[in-house]
N, C-alpha and C positions, 0 to 999 in steps of 0.2 A: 163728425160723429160724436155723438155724446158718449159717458162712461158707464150709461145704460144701456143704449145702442149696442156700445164695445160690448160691455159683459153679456147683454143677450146673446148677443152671433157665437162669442165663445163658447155659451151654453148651445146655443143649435146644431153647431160644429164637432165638439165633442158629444152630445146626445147623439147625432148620426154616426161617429164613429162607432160609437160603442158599439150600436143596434146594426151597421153592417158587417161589422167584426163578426157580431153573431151569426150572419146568415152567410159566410164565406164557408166554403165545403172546398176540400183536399179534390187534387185532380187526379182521374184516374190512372193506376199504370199501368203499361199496355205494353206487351213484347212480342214482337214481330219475331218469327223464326224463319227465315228466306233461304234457308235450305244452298245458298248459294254454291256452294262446291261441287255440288252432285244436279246444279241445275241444266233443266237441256237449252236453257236459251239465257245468256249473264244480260244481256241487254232489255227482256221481257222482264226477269228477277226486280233487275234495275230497275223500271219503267211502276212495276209495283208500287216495290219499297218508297220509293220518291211519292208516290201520290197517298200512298197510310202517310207515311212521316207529314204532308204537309197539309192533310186532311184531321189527323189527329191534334194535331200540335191545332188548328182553326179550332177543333171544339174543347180544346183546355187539358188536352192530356198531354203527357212526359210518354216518350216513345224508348224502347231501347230495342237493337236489331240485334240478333245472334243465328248463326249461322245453323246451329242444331237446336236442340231443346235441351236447355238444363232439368237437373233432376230435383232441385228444389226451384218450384212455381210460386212460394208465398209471398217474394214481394211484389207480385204481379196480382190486379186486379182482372185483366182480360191474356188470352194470347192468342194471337192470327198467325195460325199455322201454314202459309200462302206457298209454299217449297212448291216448286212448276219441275218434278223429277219425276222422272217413270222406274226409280230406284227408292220411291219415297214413302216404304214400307213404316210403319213406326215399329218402333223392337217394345219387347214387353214394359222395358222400364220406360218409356214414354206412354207409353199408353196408361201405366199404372199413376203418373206424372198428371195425366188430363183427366184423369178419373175421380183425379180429388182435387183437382182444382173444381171441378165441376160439384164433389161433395161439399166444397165450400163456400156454395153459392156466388163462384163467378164466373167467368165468360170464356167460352172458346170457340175459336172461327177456324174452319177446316175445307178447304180449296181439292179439289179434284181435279180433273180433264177430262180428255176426250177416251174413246176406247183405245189407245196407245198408250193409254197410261193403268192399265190393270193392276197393277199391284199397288202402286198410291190409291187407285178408285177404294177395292179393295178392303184396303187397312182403314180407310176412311168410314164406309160402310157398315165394318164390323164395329169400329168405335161407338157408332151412333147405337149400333143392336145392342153393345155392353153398358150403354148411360140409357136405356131404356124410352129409347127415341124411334124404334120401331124396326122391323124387318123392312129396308130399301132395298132394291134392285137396280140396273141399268137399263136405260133401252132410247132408241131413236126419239129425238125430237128435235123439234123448228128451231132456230136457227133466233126468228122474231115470235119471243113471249112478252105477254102485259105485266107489269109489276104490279103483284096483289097490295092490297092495303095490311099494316100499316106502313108497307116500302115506300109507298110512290107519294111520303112527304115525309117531311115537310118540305122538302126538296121536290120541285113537282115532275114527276116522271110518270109515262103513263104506258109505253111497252122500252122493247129494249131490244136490242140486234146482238145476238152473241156471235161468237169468231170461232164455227165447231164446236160447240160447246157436249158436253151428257146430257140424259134426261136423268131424271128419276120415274120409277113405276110406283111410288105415290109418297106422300108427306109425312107419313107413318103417324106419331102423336102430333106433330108439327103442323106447322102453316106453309102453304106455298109463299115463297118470296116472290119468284116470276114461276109463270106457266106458260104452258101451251095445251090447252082441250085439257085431259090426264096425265099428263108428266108436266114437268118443269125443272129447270136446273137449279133451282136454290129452293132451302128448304130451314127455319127458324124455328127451336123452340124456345121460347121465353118461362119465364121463373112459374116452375110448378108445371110446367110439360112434357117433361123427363120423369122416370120413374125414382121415388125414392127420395123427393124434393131437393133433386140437382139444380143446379145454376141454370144457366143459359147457351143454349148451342147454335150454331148455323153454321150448315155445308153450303158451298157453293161449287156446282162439277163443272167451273171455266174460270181458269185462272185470269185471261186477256182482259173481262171485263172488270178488274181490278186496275187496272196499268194505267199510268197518266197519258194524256192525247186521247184519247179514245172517244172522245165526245162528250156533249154535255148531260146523255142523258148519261151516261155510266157515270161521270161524277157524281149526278143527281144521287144515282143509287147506291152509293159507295156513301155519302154522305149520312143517308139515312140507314142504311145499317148500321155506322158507328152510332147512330144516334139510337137504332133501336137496343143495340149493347150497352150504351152508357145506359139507359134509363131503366135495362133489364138487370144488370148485375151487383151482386153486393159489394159495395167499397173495402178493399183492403185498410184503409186509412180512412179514418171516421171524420168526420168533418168537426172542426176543432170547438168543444160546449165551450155556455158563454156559462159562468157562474150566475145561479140567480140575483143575486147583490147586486154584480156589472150590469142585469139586462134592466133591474131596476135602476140603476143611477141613470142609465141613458134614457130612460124615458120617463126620468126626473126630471132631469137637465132638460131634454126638449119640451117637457110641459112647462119647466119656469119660464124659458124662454119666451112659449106662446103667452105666458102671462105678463112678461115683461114688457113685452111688444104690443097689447093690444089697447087700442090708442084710449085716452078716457075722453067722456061726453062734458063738453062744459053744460054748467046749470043754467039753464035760462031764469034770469032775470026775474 
């Protein structure tokens, strides 16, 4: 290789640096509270947590699991509130806790059950009525609902089989996640669907279809909720600017390059 050869690719090499440097973005943080102490089933909890942790961490987030809810949420960009307890009331200062994480435009995922779990339903419930996500109710529904859109990708799922799961008596400001005719068990609202330009919400009233084993379509679905949270919530941690100077030097350096490289015509004769 010649020492123009050489110095080109160094210019190509560092010009891409530069210009991917700039488009690198911070990964979200996400806190898991798994309720573990007060769970009715340590093997279901388990089954969860295992599939957020290894489903998060695939689409580039740092996970951290805690057993309750702390009372400062700032270094968290999202929290999946997944606790599978029929003691799983939130006391005022958690609620006061998801209130502003939601006023600060980012994410909160909140798990229900079956009617055996009333007072988790409940607190859940009310949460949604106090971020201004609507009056829900309970009531009987099928077992197998469709996954609305935008659930059922990019991971392709098209219904889904729950294990007992709630209904809801409707989606209030929200989007159906899955349905069945007028109820459904999950229920989404993305940025600007909340009253008062909150964050991002989603309840889900069955915890099982969270848990690793469960199938491919519940991955599928699991997949695309993270997804629809990563895309809906605001980043605690900004993605890191490039100075104007750096985004110009690298697309200095790749243009010399392309000039150094490009081959010359001999003269005809």
């Amino acid at each position: 290789m010649t020492m123009l050869a050489r110095t080109a690719a160094a210019a190509v090499a560092a010009g891409a640096a530069v210009l991917l440097f700039a488009g690198k973005a911070a990964a979200f943080s996400v806190l898991v509270v798994d309720g573990m102490s007060t769970s009715a089933s340590s093997s279901v909890t388990r089954d969860i947590v295992y599939q957020l942790k290894t489903l998060q961490a695939e689409a580039g987030n740092t996970v951290t699991v805690a057993d309750a809810t702390p009372m400062d949420l700032s270094a968290y960009d999202q929290v999946w509130d997944v606790r599978y307890s029929a003691v799983g009331s939130l006391t005022g200062a958690e609620r006061a806790a998801y209130l502003d994480l939601l006023d600060a435009g980012k994410g909160l995922f909140l798990v229900g059950e079956n009617a055996s779990f009333a007072d988790r339903n409940a607190a859940v419930l009310s949460l949604v009525a106090d971020a201004g996500g609507g009056a829900l109710g309970t009531r009987y529904v099928s077992d197998v609902q469709s996954v609305e859109a935008p659930f059922d990708g990019p991971a392709a799922v098209g219904t889904i089989e729950y294990l007992s799961p709630n209904g809801l008596t409707s989606a209030g400001s929200g989007r159906w996640i899955t349905r069945a005719g007028a109820s459904g068990t999950g229920v989404a609202w993305g940025s600007g669907a909340l009253s008062g330009g909150r964050g991002t919400l989603a309840v889900m009233m069955d915890a099982n279809v969270l848990q690793w084993g469960r199938g491919a379509e519940a991955e599928a679905l699991v997949r695309n909720l993270i997804g629809f949270m990563d895309a809906s919530v605001t980043r605690g941690t900004a993605p890191v600017p490039l100075p104007a100077p750096a985004l110009m030097l690298g697309l200095g350096l790749a243009s010399l390059a392309g000039f150094r490289l490009r081959p010359r015509l001999r003269r005809r004769g």
